[in-house]
LOZA-351319 format. One record per residue: x, y, z of N, C-alpha, C in turn. Coordinates in steps of 0.1 Angstrom, whole numbers, padded with zeros to 4 digits, always signed. Layout:
REM LOZA-351319
XYZXYZXYZ;...
This chain:
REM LOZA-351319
-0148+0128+0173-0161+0123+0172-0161+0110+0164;-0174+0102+0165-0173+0092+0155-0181+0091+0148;-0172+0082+0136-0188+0079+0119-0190+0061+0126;-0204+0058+0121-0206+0048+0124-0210+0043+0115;-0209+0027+0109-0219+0023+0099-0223+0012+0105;-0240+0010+0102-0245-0003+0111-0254-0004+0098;-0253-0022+0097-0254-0024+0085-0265-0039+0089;-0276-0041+0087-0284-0055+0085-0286-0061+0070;-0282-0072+0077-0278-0085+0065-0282-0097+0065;-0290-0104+0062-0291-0118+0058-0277-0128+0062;-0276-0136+0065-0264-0143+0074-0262-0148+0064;-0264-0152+0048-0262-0158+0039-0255-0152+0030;-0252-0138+0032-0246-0130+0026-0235-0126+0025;-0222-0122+0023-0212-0121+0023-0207-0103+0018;-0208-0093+0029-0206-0081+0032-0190-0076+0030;-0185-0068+0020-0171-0068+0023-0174-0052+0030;-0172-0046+0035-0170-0037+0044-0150-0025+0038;-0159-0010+0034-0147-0009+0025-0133-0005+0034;-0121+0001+0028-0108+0002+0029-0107+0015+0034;-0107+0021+0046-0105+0030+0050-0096+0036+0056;-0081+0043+0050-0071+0040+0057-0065+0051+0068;-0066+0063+0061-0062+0071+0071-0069+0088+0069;-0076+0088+0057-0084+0100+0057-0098+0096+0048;-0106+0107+0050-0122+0104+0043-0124+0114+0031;-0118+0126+0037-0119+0138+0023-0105+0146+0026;-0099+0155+0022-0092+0158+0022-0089+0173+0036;-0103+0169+0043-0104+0177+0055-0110+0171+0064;-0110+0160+0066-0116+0148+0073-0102+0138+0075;-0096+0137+0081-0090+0125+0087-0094+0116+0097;-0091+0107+0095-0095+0092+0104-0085+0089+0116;-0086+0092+0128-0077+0088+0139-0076+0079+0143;-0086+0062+0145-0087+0053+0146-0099+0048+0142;-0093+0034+0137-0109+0025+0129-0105+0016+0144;-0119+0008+0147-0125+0001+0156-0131-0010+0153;-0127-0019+0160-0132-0033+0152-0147-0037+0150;-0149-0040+0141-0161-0044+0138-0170-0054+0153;-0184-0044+0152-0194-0052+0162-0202-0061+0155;-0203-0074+0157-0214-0085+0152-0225-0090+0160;-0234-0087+0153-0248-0094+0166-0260-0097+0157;-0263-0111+0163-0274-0113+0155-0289-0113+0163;-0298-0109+0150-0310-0108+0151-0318-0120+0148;-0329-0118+0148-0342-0128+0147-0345-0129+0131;-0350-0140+0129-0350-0146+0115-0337-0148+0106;-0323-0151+0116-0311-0157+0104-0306-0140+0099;-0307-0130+0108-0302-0119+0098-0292-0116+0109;-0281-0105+0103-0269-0100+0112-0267-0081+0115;-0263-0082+0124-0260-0064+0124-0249-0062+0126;-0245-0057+0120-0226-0053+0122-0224-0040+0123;-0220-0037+0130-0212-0018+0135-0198-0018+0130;-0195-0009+0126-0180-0002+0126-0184+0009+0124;-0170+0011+0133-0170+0026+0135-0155+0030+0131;-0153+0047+0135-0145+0051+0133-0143+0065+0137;-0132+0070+0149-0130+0083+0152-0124+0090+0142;-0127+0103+0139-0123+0110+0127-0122+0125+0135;-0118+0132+0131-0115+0144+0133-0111+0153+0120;-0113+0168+0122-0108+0177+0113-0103+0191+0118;-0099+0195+0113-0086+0209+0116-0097+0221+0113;-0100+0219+0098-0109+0230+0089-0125+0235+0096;-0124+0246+0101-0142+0252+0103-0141+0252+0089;-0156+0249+0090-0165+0248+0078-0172+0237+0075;-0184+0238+0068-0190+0227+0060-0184+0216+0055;-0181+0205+0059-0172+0195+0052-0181+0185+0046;-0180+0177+0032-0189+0173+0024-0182+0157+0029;-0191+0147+0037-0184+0133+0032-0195+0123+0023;-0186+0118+0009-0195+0114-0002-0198+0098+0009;-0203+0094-0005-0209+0080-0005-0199+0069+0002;-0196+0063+0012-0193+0051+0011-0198+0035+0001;-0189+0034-0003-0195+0021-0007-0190+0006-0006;-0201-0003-0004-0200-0011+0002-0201-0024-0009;-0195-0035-0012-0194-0046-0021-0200-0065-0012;-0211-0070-0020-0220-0080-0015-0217-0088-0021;-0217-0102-0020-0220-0112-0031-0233-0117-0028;-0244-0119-0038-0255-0122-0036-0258-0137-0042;-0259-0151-0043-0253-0160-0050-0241-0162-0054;-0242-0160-0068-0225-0159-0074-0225-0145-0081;-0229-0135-0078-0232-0119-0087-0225-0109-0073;-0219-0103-0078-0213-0090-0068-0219-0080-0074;-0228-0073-0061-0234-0063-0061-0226-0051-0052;-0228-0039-0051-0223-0026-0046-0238-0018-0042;-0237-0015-0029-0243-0006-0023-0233+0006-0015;-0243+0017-0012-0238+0030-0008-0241+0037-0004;-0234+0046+0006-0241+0050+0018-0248+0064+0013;-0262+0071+0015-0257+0085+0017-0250+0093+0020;-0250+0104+0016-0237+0113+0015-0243+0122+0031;-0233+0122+0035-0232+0140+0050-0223+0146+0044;-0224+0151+0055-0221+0167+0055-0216+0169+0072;-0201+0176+0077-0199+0175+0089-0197+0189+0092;-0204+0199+0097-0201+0214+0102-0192+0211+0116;-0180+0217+0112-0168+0220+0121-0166+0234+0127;-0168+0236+0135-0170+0252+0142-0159+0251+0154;-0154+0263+0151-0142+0268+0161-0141+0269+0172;-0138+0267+0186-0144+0264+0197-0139+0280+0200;-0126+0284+0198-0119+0296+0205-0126+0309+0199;-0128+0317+0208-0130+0326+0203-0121+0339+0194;-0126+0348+0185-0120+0357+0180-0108+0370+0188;-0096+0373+0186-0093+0378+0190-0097+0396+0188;-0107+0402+0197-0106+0419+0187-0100+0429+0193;-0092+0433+0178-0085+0442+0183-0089+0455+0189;-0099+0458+0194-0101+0466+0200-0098+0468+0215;-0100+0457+0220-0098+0460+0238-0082+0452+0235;-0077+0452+0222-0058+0449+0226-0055+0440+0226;-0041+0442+0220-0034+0422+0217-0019+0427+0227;-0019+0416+0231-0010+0417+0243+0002+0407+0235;+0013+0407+0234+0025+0402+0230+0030+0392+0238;+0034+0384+0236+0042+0373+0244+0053+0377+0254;+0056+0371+0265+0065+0379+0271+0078+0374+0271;+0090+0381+0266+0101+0375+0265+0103+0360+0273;+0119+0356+0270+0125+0347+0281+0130+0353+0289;+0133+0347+0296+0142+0349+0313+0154+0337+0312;+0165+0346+0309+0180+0340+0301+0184+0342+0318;+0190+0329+0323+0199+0327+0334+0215+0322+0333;+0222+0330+0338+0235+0329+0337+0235+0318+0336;+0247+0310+0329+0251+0296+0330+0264+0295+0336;+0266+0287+0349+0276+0288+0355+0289+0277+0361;+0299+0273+0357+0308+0265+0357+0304+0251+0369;+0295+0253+0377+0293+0242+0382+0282+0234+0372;+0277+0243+0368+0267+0230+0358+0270+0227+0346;+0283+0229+0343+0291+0223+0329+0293+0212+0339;+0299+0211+0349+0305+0198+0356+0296+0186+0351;+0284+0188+0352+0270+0182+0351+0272+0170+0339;+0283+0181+0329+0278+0176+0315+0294+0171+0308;+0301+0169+0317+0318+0167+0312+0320+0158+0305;+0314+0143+0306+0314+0134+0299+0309+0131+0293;+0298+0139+0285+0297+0144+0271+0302+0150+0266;+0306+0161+0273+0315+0171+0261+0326+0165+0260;+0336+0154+0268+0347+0151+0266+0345+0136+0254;+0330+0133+0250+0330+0119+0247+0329+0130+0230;+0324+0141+0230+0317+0147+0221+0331+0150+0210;+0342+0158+0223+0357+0158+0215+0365+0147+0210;+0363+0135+0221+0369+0125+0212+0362+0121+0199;+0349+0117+0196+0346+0111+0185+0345+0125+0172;+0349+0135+0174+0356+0147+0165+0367+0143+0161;+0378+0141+0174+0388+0140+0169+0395+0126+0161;+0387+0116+0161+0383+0102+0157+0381+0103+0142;+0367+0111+0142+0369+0114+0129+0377+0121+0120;+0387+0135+0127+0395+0140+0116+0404+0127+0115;+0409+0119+0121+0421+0108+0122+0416+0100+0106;+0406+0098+0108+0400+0088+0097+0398+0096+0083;+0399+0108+0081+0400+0116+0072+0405+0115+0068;+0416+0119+0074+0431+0122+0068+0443+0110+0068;+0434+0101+0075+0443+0084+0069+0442+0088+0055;+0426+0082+0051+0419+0081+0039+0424+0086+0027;+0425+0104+0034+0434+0111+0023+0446+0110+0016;+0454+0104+0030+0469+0097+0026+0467+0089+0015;+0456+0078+0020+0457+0070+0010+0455+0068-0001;+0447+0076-0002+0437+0080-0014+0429+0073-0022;+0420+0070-0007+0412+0058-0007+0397+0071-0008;+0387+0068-0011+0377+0073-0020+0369+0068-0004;+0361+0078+0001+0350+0075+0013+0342+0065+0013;+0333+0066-0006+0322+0059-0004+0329+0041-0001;+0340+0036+0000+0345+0025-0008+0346+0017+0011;+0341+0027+0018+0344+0020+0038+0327+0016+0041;+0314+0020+0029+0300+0021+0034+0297+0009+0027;+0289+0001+0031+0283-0007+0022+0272-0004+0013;+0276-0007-0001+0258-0004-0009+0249-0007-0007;+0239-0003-0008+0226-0008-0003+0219-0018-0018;+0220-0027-0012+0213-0039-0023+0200-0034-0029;+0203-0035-0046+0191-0030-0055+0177-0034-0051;+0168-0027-0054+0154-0034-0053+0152-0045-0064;+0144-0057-0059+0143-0066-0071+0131-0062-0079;+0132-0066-0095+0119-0061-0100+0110-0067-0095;+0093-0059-0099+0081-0061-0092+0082-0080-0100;+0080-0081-0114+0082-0091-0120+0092-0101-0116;+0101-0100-0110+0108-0110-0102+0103-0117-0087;+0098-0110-0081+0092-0111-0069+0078-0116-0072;+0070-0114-0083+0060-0118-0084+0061-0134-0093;+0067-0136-0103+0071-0147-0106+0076-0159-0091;+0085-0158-0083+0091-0162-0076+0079-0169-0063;+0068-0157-0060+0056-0161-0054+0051-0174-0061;+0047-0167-0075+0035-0177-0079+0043-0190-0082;+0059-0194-0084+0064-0207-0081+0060-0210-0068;+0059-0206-0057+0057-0212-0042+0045-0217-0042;+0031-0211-0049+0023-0211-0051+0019-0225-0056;+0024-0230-0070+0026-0240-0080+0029-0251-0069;+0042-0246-0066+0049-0260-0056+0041-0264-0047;+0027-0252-0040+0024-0254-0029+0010-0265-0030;+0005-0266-0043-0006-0271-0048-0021-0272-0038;-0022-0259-0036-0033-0257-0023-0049-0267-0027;-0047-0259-0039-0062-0262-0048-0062-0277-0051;-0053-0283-0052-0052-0300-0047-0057-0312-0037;-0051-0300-0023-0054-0308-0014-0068-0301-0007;-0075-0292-0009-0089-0289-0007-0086-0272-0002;-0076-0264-0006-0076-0252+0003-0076-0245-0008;-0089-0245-0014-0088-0231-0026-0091-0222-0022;-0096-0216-0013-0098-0206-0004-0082-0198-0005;-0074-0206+0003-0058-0200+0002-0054-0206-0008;-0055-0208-0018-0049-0211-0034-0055-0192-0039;-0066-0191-0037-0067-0179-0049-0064-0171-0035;-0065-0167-0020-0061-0156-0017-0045-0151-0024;-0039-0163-0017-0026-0159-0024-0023-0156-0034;-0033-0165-0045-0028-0158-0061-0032-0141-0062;-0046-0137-0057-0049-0129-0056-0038-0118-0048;-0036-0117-0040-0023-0110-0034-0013-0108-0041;-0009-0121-0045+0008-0117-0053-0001-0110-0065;-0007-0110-0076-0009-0103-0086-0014-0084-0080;-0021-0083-0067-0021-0069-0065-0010-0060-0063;+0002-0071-0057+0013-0066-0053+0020-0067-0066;+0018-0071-0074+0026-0066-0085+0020-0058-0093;+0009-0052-0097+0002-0040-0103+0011-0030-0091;+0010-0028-0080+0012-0016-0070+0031-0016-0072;+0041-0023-0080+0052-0021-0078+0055-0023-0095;+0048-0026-0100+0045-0024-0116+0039-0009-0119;+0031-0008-0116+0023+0005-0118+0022+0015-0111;+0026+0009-0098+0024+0023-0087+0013+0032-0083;+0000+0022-0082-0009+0022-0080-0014+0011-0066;-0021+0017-0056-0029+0011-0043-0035+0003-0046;-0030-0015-0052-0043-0020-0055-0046-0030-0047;-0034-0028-0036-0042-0042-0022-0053-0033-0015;-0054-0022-0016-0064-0012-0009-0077-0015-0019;-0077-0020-0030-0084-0012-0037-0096-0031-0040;-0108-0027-0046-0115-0037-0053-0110-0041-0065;-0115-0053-0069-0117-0055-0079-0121-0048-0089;-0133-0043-0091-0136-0036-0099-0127-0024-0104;-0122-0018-0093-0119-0006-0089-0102-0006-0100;-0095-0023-0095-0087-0025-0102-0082-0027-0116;-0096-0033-0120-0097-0033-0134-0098-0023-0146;-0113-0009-0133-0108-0001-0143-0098+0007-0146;-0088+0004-0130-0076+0013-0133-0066+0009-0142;-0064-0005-0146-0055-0015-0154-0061-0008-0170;-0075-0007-0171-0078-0010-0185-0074+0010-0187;-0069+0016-0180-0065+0028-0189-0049+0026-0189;-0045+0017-0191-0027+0011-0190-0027+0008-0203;-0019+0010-0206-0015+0001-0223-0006-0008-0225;-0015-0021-0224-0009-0034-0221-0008-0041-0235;+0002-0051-0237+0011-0049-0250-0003-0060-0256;-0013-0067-0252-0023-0078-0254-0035-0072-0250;-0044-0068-0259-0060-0071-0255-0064-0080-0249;-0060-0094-0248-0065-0102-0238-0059-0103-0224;-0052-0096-0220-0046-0097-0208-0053-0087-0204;-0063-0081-0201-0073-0072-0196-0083-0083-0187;-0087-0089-0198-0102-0102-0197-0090-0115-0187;-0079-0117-0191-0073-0124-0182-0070-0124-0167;-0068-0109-0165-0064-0104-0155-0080-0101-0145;-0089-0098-0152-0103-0099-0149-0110-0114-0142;-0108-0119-0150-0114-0135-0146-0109-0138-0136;-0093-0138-0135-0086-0141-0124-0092-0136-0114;-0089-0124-0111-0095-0117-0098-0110-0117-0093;-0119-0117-0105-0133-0119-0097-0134-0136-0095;-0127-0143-0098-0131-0160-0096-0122-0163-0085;-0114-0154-0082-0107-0157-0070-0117-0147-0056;-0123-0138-0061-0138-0130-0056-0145-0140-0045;-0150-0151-0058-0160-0158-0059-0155-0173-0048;-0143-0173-0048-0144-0186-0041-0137-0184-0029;-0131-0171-0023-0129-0158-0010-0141-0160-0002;-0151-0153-0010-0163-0143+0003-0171-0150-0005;-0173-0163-0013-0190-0170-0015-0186-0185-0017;-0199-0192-0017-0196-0208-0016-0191-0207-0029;-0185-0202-0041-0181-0209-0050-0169-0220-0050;-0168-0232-0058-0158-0239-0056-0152-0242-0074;-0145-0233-0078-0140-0235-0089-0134-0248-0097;-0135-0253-0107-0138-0268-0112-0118-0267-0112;-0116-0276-0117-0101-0282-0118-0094-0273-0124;-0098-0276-0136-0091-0268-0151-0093-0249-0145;-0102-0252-0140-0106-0235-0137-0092-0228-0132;-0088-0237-0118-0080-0238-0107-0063-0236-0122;-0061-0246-0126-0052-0243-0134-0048-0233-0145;-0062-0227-0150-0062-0221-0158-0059-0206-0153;-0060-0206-0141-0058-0190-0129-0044-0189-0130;-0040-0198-0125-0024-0200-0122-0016-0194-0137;-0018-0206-0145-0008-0197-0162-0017-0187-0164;-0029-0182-0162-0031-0169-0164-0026-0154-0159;-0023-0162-0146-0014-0152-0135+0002-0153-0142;+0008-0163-0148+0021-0164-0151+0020-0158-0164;+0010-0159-0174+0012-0149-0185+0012-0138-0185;+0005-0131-0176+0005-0116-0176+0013-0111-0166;+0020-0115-0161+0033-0113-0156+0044-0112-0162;+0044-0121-0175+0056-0122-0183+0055-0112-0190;+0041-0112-0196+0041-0101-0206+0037-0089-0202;+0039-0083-0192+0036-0071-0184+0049-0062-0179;+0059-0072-0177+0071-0073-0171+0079-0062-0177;+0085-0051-0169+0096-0040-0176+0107-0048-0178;+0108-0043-0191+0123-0049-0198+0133-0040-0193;+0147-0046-0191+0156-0036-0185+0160-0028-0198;+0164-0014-0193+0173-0003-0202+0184-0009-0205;+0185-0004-0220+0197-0013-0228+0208+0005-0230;+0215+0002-0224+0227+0017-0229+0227+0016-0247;+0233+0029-0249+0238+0025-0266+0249+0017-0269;+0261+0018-0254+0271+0005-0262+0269-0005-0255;+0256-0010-0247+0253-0026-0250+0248-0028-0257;+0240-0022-0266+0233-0023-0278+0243-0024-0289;+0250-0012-0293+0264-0023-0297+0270-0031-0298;+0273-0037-0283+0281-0049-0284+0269-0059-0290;+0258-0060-0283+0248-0071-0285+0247-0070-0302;+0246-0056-0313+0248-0064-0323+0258-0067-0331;+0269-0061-0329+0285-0067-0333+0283-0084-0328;+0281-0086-0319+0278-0098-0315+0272-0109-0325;+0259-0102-0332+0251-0109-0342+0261-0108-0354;+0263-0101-0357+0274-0101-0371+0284-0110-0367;+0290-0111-0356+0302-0122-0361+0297-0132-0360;+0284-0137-0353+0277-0156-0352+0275-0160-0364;+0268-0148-0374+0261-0143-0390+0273-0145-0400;+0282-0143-0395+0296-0143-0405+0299-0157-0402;+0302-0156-0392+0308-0176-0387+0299-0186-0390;+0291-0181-0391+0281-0197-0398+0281-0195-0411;
């Protein structure tokens, strides 16, 4: 079946339409979203449809809450929401009763297997023995040599930190000087992106899925080493909001002041690597002999 939302809007308006990825409640799954319908009406207003086929496994009453939906109305982001349903899921099959009898499954029907239809299959089973006997060969080199297995596989290259990857962005960024040549639009998507992608590999939280808002108040139960990197991290994201999905066009300094705000709170956010106890040793035997020698 499908949920539908049809929504009338002022053409002036700027609708974000939310994140719906692959389930609605935890007995409601989403089988395909469907591209948004656009059509306009009389007097400058818009109708938009989406939809979405959803299905569920569970009979019973299934509760779906509120959607909600985020506007910019001038420069102010507003939130609307949908009423809540309710989807009754009823069994199509009927009950089985045991009274008129449950009948059992009926065995298989096992047929000889007979030397002409191995023929069928020779050059797999003869490809199946060689690469057996391929591998005891490579065993027992190995063993001779006493060479260690893992040392023939390659390692699989470490993940880089979230703070390396995110640093590394916002230089391309820098170098790219969008907000210069008139593309602030893609100056703050991109800032906006690399900073979500680094909360979600920092924190391990959905926050390219998620809003603004939604993100901030997930950040402000984090214990971040600065009270102001809360309000930093805030400003950023709604003024990159504002000049996304509304005519805002942020002043110069604004534009620059996003950027080292995005690079502070990356630096100071950033997991320090684990120190063992004897690199912490050596690092301070280290200080004692600079401490002695000078």
């Amino acid at each position: 079946m499908q949920l539908r939302f049809e929504l009338a809007q002022p053409s002036d308006i700027t609708v974000a339409f939310p994140f719906l990825s692959d389930t609605i409640s935890s007995k409601i799954e989403i089988v395909e979203s469907h591209p948004a319908d656009t059509t306009k009406l009389d007097g400058g207003r818009l109708s938009i449809t989406k939809a979405y086929t959803i299905t569920s496994f569970d009979s019973g009453l299934h509760y779906i809450p509120p959607i909600q939906f985020e506007y910019i109305e001038g420069e102010i982001m507003r939130k609307a929401e949908t009423q809540p349903l309710a989807l009754l899921v009823v069994n199509p099959f009927a009950e089985v009763n045991p009274e008129k009898g449950i009948f059992d499954l009926k065995p298989a029907y096992n047929l000889p297997l007979i030397f002409a239809e191995l023929l069928k299959y020779w050059k797999w089973v003869t490809l199946f023995f060689l690469l057996q006997a391929i591998a005891a060969m490579v065993i027992l080199f190995l063993q001779r040599e006493r060479k260690p297995l893992r040392e023939i596989f390659i390692k699989e290259k470490p993940k880089e930190p979230a703070h390396i990857i995110a640093l590394r962005e916002l230089d391309k960024i820098k170098q790219e000087k969008a907000w210069q040549s008139g593309r602030v639009k893609h100056f703050y998507s991109e800032l906006s992106d690399t900073l979500r992608k680094y909360l979600e590999g920092r924190y391990s939280f959905p926050a390219m899925e998620q809003t603004t808002g939604d993100i901030i108040s997930r950040v402000r139960r984090i214990e971040l080493p600065d009270a102001k990197l809360y309000d930093k991290l805030s400003k950023v994201l709604e003024t990159a909001d504002l000049a996304k999905f509304a005519k805002y066009e942020p002043l110069t300094d604004e534009n620059d002041f996003a950027l080292i705000s995005a690079y502070f709170f990356v630096n100071q956010t950033k997991e320090e690597p684990l120190v063992t106890p004897e690199e912490a040793a050596k690092e301070s035997l280290k200080k004692e002999e600079m401490e002695s020698a000078s």
